[in-house]
C-alpha positions in Angstrom: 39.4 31.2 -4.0 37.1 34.5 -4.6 33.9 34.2 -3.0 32.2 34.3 -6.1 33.9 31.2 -7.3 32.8 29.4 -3.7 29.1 30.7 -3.5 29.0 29.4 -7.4 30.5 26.2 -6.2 28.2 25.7 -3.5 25.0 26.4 -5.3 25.7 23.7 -8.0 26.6 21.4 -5.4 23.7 21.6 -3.6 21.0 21.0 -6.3 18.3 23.2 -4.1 18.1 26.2 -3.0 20.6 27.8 -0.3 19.8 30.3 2.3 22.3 33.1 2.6 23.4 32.3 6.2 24.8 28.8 5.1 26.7 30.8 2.4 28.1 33.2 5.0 28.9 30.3 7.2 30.3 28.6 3.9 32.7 31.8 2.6 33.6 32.8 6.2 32.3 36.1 4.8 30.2 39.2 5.6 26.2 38.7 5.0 26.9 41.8 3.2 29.7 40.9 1.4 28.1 37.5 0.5 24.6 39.1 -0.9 26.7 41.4 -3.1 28.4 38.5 -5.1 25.7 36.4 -5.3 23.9 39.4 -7.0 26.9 39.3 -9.3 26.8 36.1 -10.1 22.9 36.1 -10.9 23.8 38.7 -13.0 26.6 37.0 -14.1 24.6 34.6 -15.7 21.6 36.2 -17.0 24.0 38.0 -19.7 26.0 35.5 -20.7 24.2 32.7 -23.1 23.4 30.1 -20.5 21.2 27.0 -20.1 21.4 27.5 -16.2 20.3 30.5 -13.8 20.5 31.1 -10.3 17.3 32.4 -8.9 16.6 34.5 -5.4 13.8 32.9 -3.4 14.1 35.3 -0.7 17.6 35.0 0.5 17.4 31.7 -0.8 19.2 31.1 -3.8 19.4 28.1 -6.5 20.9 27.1 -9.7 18.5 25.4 -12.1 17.8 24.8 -15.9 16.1 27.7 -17.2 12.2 26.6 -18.7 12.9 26.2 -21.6 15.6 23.6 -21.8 13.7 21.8 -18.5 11.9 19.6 -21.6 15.0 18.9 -23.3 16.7 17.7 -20.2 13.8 15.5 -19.0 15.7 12.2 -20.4 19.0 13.3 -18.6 17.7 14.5 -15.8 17.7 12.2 -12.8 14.6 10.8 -11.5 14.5 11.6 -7.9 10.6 11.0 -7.3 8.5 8.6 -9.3 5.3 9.1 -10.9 3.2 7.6 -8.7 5.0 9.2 -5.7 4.6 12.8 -7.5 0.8 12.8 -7.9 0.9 11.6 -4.2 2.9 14.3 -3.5 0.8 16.9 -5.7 -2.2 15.8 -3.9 -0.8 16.8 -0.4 0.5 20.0 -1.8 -3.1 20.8 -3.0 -5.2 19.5 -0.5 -3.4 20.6 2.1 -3.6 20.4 5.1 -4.4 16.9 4.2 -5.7 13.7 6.5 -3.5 10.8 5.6 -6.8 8.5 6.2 -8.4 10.9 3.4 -5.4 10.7 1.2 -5.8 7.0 1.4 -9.3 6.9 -0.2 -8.1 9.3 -2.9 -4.7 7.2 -3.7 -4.9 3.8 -2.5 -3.1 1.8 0.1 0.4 1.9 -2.3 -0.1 5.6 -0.6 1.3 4.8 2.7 5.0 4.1 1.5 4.6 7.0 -0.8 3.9 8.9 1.9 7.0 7.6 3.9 9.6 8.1 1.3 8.3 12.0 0.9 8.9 12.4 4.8 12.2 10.8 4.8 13.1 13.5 2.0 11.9 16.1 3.8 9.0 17.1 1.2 6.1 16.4 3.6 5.4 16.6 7.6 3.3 14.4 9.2 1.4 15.5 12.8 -0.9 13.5 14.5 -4.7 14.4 14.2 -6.9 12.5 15.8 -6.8 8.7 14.9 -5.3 9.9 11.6 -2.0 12.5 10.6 -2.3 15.3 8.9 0.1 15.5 6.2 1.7 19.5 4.3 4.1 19.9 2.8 7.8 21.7 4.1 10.2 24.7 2.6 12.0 21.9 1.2 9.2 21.1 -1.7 8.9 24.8 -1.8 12.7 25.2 -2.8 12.0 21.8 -5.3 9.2 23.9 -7.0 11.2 27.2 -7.4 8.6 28.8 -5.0 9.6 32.2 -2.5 8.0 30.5 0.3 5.6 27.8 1.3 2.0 28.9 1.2 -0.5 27.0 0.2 -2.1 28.6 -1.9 0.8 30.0 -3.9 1.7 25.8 -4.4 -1.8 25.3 -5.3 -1.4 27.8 -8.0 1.8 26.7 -9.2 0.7 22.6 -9.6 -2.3 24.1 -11.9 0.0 26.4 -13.7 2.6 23.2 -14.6 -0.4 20.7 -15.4 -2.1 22.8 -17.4 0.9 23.6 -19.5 1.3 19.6 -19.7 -1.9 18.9 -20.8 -4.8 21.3 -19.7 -8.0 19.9 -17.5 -7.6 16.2 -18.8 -4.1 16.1 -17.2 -5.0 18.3 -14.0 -8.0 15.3 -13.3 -5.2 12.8 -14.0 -2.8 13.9 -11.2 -4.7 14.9 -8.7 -8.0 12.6 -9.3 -7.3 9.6 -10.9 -4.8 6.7 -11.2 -2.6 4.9 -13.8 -4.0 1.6 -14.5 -1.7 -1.4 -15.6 -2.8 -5.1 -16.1 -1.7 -8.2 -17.0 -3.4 -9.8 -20.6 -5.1 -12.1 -18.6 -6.7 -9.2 -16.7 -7.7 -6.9 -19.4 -11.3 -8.5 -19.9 -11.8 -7.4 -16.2 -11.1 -3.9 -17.1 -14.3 -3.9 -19.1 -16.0 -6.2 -16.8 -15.6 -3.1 -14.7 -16.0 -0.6 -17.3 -12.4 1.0 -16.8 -11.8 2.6 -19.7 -8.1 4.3 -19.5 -5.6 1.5 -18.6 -2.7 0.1 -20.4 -1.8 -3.7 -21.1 1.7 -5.0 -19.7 3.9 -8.6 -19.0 4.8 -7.8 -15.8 5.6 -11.3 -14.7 8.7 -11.0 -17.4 8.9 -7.5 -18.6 10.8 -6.0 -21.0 13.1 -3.2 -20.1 10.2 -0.4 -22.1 7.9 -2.7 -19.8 10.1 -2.2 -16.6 9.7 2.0 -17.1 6.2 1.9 -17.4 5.2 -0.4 -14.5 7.7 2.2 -12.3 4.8 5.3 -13.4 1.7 3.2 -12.5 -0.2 3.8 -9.7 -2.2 0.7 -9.7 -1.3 -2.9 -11.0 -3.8 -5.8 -11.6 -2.0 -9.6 -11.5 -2.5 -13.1 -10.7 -2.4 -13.5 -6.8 0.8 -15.0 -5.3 3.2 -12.5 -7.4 3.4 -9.1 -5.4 6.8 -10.2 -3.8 8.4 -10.7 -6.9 6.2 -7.5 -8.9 7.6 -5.2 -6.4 11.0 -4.5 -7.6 9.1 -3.1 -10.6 6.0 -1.2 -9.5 5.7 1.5 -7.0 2.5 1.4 -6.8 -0.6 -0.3 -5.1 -0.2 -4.2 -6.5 -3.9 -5.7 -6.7 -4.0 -9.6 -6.7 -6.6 -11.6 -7.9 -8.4 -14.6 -8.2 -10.4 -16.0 -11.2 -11.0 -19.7 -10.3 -14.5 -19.3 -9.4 -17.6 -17.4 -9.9 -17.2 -15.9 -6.5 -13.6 -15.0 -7.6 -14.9 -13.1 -10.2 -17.8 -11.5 -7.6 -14.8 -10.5 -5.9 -12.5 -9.2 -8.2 -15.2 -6.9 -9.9 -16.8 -5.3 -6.2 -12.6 -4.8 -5.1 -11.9 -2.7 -8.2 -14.8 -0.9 -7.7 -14.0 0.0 -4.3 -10.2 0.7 -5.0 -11.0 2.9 -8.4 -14.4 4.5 -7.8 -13.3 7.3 -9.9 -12.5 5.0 -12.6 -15.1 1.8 -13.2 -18.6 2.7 -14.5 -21.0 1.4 -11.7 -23.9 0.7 -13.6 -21.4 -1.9 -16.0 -20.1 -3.3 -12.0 -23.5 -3.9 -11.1 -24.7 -5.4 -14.9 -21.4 -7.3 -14.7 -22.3 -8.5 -10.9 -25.7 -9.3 -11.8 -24.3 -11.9 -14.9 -21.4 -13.2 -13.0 -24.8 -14.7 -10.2 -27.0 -15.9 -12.3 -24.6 -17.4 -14.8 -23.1 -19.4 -11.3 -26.7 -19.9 -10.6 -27.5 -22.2 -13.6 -24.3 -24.5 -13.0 -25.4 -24.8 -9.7 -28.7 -26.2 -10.5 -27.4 -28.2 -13.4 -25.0 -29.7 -10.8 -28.2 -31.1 -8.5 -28.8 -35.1 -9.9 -25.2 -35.8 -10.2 -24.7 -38.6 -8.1 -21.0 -39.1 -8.5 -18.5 -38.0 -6.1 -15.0 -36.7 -6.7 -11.4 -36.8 -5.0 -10.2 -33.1 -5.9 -6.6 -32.8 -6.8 -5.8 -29.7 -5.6 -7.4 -26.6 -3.7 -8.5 -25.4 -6.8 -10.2 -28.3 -8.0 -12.0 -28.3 -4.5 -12.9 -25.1 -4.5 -14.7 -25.4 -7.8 -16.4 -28.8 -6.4 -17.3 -27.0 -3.5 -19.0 -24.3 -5.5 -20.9 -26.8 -7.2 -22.0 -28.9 -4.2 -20.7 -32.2 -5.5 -19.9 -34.9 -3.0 -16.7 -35.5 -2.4 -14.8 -39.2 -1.4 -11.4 -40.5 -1.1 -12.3 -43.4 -3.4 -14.2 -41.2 -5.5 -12.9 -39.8 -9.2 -10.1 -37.8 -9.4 -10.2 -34.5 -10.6 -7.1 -32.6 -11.8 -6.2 -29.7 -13.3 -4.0 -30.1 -17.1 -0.9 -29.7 -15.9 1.7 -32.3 -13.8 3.4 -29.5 -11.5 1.6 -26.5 -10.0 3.7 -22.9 -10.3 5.2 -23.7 -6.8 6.6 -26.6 -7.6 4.1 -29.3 -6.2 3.3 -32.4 -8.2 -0.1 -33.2 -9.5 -0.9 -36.7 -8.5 -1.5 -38.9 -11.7 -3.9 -40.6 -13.5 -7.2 -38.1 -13.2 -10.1 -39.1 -14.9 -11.1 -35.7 -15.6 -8.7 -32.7 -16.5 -9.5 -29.4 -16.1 -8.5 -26.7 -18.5 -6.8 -23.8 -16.5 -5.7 -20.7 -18.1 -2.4 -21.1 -19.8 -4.5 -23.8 -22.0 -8.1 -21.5 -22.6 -9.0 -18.5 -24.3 -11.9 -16.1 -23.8 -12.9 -13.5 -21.3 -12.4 -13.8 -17.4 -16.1 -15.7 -17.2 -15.9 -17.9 -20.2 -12.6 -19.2 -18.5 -14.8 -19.8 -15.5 -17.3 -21.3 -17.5 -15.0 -23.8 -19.3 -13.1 -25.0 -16.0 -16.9 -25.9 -14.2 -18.2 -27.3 -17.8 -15.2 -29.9 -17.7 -16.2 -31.4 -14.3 -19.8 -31.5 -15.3 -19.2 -32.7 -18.2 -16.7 -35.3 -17.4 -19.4 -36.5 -14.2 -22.2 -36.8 -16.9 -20.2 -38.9 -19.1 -20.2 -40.9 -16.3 -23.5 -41.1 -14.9 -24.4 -42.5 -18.7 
């Protein structure tokens, strides 16, 4: 075997760059010797009609798809990093140095595993600064970038050059500002509860295989609460669960998204939303006052809505269940309720009409009796 023919080897092999002293170590050849044919094979390959050229990054060398077939490739290519992790890393590599603490506000909690799985692959270093880390990135994301050497500000020039190309300012405040949205049908009122306009609509509880890909790009998912175990195989990102049993559900669902996505919810809709959400709870409250009739709640979500509306509440008193005989978990609903109350695989509407109908049952069903 020539050294040509091993150096030529080794480079495709390796799938990054390699310095010239592991190909001298690799050929058993002078440094000489070994710079020589690799300047033959570069050349090699820049006059023959090629998709692929090998590239000097300082005594560093790799073999890579030339630009313009990098777009054809993308649905062959494999997927080492995804989306989500990418703009985590792009934000290190143009912030840098970078608090991980400050990184956190920027991308979210789903940040911190992110920010492990780029260590392990020897993108990023972590060093401890104070009661944070402070986070750059290594020659290794300089080879992965095609870059001579890691500076900063060379990297920060070369993540504007590539988003610009893919979509000019719009996409440069996409990946290293803002976060992909997903949510579940139910949730999408809460989007413009919030005022979240950019966000896209997906079953993640049984998704489709088009459904699978596009909950592995988002950075943040909205679902029910209880389902982030069984979510996580399919999103890499930050998994947000919520309730919507209650008014103060909702209270809490709206002020959490605005404190996770302040670059994405439109405060003055939050606090119009916030406001509504009160004094809509304050009228069912009142309403609730001269009922004199107690109830025996079914479940903890029946007694959290009872609770809300300061009902009494007796052993002896009537039962109040939701509409279905056997929660999601399995458990039985005990039989023979008086009054039913709709949950939300049997309502339609927005997040607060929802709310609405589940508190107008009770009061309802209690005035019925009080006649």
């Amino acid at each position: 075997m020539s050294e040509l023919e091993i150096i030529e080897a080794a480079l495709f092999a390796a799938g990054r760059a390699v310095s010239i002293e592991k190909l001298t170590k690799i050929t058993g050849k002078p440094k000489k010797a070994v710079l020589s044919a690799v300047q033959e094979l570069m050349k090699a390959y820049s006059s023959r009609r090629s998709g692929i050229e090998i590239i000097d990054l300082g005594e560093r060398y790799v073999m890579q798809v030339k630009p313009e077939y990098s777009e054809l490739m993308r649905e062959v290519a494999p997927k080492e990093l995804s989306a989500p992790k990418l703009r985590t890393l792009s934000m290190i590599a143009y912030h840098q140095p970078l608090l991980q603490s400050d990184l956190i506000d920027m991308r979210g909690s789903g940040a911190y595993d992110h920010i492990k799985d780029l260590i392990e692959r020897g993108f990023v270093e972590s060093v401890p600064s104070g009661r944070s880390r402070q986070l750059s990135t290594t020659s290794l994301f300089a080879d992965y970038f095609g870059l001579k050497k890691n500076d900063p500000k060379a990297i920060k020039d070369k993540i504007l050059e590539l988003l610009k190309s893919q979509g000019g300012q719009s996409e440069i405040n996409l990946w290293l500002r803002k976060k992909t949205i997903a949510v579940t049908p139910m949730y999408e009122s809460l989007m413009s509860m919030c005022g979240i306009k950019e966000y896209s609509v997906v079953n993640a509880y049984s998704p489709s295989k088009q459904e699978v890909s596009r909950l592995l790009e988002v950075d943040v998912l909205v679902v029910s609460a209880g389902y982030i175990d069984t979510l996580r195989q399919y999103c890499d990102g930050e998994i947000l669960e919520m309730h919507s049993t209650t008014f103060e559900d909702l209270i809490e669902a709206v002020s959490s998204l605005a404190e996770e996505l302040p670059d994405d919810v439109d405060f003055k809709k939050v606090e119009n939303t916030l406001k509504n959400i009160r004094d809509t709870r304050e009228k069912y409250v009142s309403s609730s006052v001269l009922i004199e009739k107690k109830v025996k709640p079914a479940t903890e979500m029946v007694s959290r809505i009872v609770n809300d509306l300061s009902l009494g509440i007796s052993s002896d008193g009537i039962l109040v269940a939701p509409d279905y005989e056997t929660s999601r978990s399995g458990v039985k609903i005990e039989k023979g309720a008086r009054i039913l109350i709709p949950t939300h695989r049997s309502i339609e509407g927005d997040l607060l009409q929802r709310v609405c109908k589940k508190y107008d049952s009770i009061l309802e069903g209690l005035n019925n009796f009080e006649k």
